[in-house]
Each structure stands twice: as structure tokens, then as C-alpha cells.
C-alpha positions in Angstrom: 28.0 10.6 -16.8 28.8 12.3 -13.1 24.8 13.3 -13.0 23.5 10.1 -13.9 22.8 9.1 -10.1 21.3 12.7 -9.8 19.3 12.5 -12.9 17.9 9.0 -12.1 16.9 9.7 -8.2 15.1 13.7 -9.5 13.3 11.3 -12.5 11.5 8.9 -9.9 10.8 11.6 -7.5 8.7 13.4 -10.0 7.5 9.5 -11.1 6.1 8.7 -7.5 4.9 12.3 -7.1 3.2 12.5 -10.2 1.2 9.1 -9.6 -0.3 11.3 -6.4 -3.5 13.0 -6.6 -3.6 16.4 -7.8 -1.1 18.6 -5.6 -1.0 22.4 -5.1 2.4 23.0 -3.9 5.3 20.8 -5.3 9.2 21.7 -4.4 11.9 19.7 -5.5 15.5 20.9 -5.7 18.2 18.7 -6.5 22.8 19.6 -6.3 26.1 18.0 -6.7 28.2 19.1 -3.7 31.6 19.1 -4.9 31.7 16.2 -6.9 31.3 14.3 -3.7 27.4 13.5 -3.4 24.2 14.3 -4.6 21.1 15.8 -2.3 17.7 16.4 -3.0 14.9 18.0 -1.0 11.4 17.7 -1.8 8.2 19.2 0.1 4.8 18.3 -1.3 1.4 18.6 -0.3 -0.5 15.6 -1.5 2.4 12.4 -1.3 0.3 9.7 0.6 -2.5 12.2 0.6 0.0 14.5 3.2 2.6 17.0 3.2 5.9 15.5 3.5 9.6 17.0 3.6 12.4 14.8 2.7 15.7 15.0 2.0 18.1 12.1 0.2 21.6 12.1 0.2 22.9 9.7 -1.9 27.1 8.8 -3.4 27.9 5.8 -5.6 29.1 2.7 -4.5 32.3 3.8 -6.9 33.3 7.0 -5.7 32.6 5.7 -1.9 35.4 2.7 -2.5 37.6 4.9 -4.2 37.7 7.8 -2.3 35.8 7.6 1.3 34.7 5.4 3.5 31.3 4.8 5.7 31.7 4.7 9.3 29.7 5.1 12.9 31.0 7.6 14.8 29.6 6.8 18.6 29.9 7.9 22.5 28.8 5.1 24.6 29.0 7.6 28.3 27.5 10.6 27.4 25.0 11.7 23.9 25.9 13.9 22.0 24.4 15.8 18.3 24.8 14.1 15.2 26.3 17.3 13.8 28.9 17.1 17.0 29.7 13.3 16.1 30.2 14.3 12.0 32.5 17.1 13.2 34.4 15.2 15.6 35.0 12.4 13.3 36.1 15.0 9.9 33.1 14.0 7.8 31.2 15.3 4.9 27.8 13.7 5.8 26.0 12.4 8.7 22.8 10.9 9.7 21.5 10.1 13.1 21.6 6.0 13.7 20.2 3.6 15.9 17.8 3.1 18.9 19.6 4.6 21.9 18.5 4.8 26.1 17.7 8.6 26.1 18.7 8.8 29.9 22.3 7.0 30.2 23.4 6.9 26.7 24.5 4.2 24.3 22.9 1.8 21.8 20.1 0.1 23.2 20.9 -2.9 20.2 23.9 -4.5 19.7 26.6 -2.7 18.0 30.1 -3.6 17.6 33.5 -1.9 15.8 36.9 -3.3 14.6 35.9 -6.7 17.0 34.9 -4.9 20.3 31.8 -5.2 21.3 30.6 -1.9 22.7 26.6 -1.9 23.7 24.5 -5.6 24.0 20.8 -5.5 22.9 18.7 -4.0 26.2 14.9 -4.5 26.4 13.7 -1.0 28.2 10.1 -1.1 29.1 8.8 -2.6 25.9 7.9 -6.5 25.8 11.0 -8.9 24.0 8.9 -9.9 21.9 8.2 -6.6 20.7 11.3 -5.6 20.5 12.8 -8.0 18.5 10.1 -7.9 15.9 11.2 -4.2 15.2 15.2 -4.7 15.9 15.0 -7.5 13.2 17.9 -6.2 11.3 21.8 -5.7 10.6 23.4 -2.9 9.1 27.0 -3.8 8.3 30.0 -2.4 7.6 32.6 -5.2 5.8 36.5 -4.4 6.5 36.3 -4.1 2.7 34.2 -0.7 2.9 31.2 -2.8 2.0 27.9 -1.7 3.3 25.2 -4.1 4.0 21.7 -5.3 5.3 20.5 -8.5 6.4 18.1 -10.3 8.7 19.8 -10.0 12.2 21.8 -12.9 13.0 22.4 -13.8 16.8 24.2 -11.4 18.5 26.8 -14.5 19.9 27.8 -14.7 15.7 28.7 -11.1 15.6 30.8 -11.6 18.4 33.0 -14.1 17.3 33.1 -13.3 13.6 35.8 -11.5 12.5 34.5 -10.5 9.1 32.5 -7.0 10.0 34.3 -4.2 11.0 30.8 -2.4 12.2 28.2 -4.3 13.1 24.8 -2.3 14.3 21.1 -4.4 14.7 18.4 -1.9 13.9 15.1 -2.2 12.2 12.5 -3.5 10.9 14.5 -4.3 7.6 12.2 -2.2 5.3 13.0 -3.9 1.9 15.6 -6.5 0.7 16.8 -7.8 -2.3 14.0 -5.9 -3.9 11.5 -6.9 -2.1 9.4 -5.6 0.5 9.7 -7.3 3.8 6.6 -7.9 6.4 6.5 -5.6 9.0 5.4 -6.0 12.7 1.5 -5.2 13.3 1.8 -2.4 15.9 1.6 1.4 16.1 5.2 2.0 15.7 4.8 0.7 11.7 1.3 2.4 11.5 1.5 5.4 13.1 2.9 8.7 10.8 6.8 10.1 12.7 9.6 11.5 11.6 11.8 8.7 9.9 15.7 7.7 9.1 16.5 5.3 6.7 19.5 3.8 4.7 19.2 2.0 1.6 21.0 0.7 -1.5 20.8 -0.1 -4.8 23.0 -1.6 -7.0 25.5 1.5 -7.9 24.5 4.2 -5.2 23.8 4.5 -1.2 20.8 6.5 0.2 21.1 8.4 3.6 17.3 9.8 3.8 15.1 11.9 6.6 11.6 12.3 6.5 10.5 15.2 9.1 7.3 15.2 10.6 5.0 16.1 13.5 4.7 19.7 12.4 2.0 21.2 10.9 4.8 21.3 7.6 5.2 17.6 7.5 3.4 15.0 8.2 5.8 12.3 8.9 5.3 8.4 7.3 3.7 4.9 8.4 6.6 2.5 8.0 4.3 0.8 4.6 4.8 4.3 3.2 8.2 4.4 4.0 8.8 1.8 2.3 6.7 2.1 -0.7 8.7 5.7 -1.1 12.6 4.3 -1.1 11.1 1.5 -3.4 10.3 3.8 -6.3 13.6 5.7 -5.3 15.2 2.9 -6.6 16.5 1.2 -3.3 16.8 -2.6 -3.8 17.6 -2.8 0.2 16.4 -0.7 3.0 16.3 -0.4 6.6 14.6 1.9 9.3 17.2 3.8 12.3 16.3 5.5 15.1 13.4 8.3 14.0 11.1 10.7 15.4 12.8 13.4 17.1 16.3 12.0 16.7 15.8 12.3 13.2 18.5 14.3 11.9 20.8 14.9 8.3 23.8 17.0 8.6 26.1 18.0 5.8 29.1 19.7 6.5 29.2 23.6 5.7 25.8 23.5 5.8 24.7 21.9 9.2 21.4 19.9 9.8 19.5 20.4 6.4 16.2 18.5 7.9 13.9 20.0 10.9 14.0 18.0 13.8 10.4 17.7 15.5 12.0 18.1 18.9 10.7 21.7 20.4 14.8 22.0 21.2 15.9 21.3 17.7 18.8 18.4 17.0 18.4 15.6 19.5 21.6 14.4 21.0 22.0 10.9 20.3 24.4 7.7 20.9 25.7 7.1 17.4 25.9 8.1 13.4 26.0 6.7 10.5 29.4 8.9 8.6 31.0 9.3 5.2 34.7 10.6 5.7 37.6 10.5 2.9 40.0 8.1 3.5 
């Protein structure tokens, strides 16, 4: 039964591959680290008619209540490496989070722990209106261990709920409750980068990285994005910070993904974690 997840995720990557046109170079390798989580990297040459690298890391919903917990680890001064956040913090996995202001640090969204608020949405140089049509969701953390997605509520709710230990507005919400969600006509969603996603479905969580802007990887349009974690099986989804903060660390191992920054790992404001308890 422990490989069931593992099974299930390897048997709709070679679905959703195999429903691609003819490909000449297909990689897919798939492990159980420790009978803690399950990763699997694929590169191929013809997904969405392009060559894509992605990596999935993925633990049921079971063994995370049981055993661990899901956290953001953050600095709201200074940015630092998602693999210097995971470290700091004792954890076992770590993905890069959300939209940050690359020249003073912190979130550039709301995002709140254990009832403190510690960055309010900021609108650098892009229009409101343009921003809110891509920050148009919530990833949430319930004091039960609980995580979740939904369609941003106001900021002035978060606040003075006391329900959410972690709250963090990101976006565009990429699918929910099975369904594929509109997305905001601009070149953000149609444009091919580097992506981070996290996604759910009813017994597992899905920490993912798609690399791009190298000759190796093309990168995805947010449609494809979301057309991929559907046939992975995600029954909600939702797109963090990407491009060249794009970033999967495991520990032992370090980042497992290629950053597309010419330095390597981007120094960022937060990260999503999975600790034991």
C-alpha cells in the first residue's frame, strides 16, 4: 500500500506523456525517500510540443497529520535561499513561495502566522488591477495542520480571523475543486517561465517546479500548467512565485531543480516547509 501514491502519480505521468506527439527522449525516474515522501523527475522533449523538466514531490495527507507538519519559514528584513530557510527551520522539503520585492525583502501579498500580520499586499510598478487579477488566491494553513486553497478573501478577514495559523495570498488559483479556474488575459499566463506550484488532491499534497528558460527546458504558459497538475491528479492548485525564484530543495540532497537565474538559487522572502513535528 506505501507505493500506491508513487504508483498512481508515475501511471499519469506516462498517461499525459503518452497522449503527446511522438517524443525522442523521455526520462522519468520516480523514489521513496525514507518512507517520508515520494519525488519524481521527468524531462521530455515533445510535452506541449517542448522540452520540459519537472520535478513533483508529493506526501499523503495521512502521514503529513500524523507525523509532520507544513509550515512557511520567512525573513521579512533581509532574503535569503530557500535551501537556507529549509535548513534553518529543520526540514525535509522546501519549495520557494510567494511574490516578494527583490530589493528590500518581504512578501509583496499579504501573509500572516500564528495571528500576526507580517507583510500587507504592495502594488510595485504593476497596475492594481493587474495585480489583483494574478494575486487572486489564498493558500492556508489551518491550526489543525490543514492545508488549503481558496478564492482570496479581504485581507481585513484574515486579520481578525482567528482560524488560520498561516495565511499567504498568491495566485492565479490554477484549479479548484476540480475544476479549472479562468485566468487573467496577459503575458504573465501566456508567456512560457519557470513555474512553482502546490496542489492537492484528495489523499496527497504536491510541491512541483517546472524549470525553464534554458535551452533544456522550456518553461510553461499558466493553461499548460494547469492542464499538467490536472492529469497529475490535483483536484486544487495554485501558482507561487516562479521564474528564477523557482526552486525545490530536499534535504541531503539540496536544490534538485535548475534555477534559470545565471547565479543559480534566488534568495527569496519565504518557503513553503514540511518539518516533523
Amino acid at each position: 500500500m506505501k507505493n500506491n501514491i508513487l504508483q498512481i502519480i508515475t501511471a499519469n505521468f506516462l498517461l499525459l506523456t503518452f497522449a503527446c506527439e511522438t517524443h525522442k527522449q523521455l526520462y522519468i525516474e520516480s523514489s521513496t525517500h525514507k518512507n517520508q515522501f515520494y519525488h519524481l523527475r521527468t524531462y521530455n522533449d515533445s510535452l506541449f510540443n517542448s522540452i520540459q523538466k519537472i520535478n513533483v514531490l508529493s506526501m499523503s495527507k495521512k502521514k503529513l497529520k500524523k507525523t509532520y507538519f507544513i509550515d512557511i519559514s520567512f525573513s521579512d528584513s533581509i532574503l535569503l535561499k530557500t535551501s537556507v530557510l529549509a535548513v534553518k527551520n529543520n526540514a525535509i522539503v522546501a519549495i520557494n513561495g510567494g511574490f516578494f520585492n527583490m530589493k528590500k525583502g518581504g512578501s509583496i501579498s499579504y501573509f500572516e502566522k500564528n495571528d500576526s500580520v507580517i507583510n500587507y499586499t504592495q502594488y510595485p510598478r504593476a497596475k492594481r488591477e493587474k495585480f489583483d487579477s494574478i494575486i487572486n488566491g489564498a493558500l492556508i494553513i489551518t491550526k489543525k495542520n490543514k492545508l488549503k486553497i481558496e478564492i482570496a478573501k479581504p485581507e481585513d478577514f484574515y486579520k481578525k480571523s482567528k482560524k488560520e495559523h498561516t495565511v499567504l495570498l498568491t495566485g492565479p488559483i490554477l484549479i479548484k475543486n476540480s475544476k479549472p479556474q479562468s485566468l487573467p488575459n496577459m503575458s504573465f499566463t501566456h508567456k512560457r517561465h519557470p513555474r512553482t506550484c502546490i496542489g492537492y488532491s484528495n489523499d496527497s499534497i504536491f510541491f512541483v517546479t517546472i524549470d525553464g528558460r534554458n535551452k533544456n527546458a522550456a518553461g510553461m504558459n499558466l493553461y499548460e500548467v494547469q492542464s499538467f497538475l490536472k492529469n497529475m491528479g490535483c483536484t486544487n492548485a495554485i501558482n507561487l512565485d516562479g521564474g528564477g525564484s523557482t526552486s525545490l530543495w530536499i534535504k541531503n540532497k539540496g536544490i534538485i531543480n535548475t534555477p534559470s537565474d545565471k547565479n543559480g538559487e534566488r534568495p527569496v522572502a519565504n518557503a513553503l516547509i514540511i518539518k516533523k513535528k
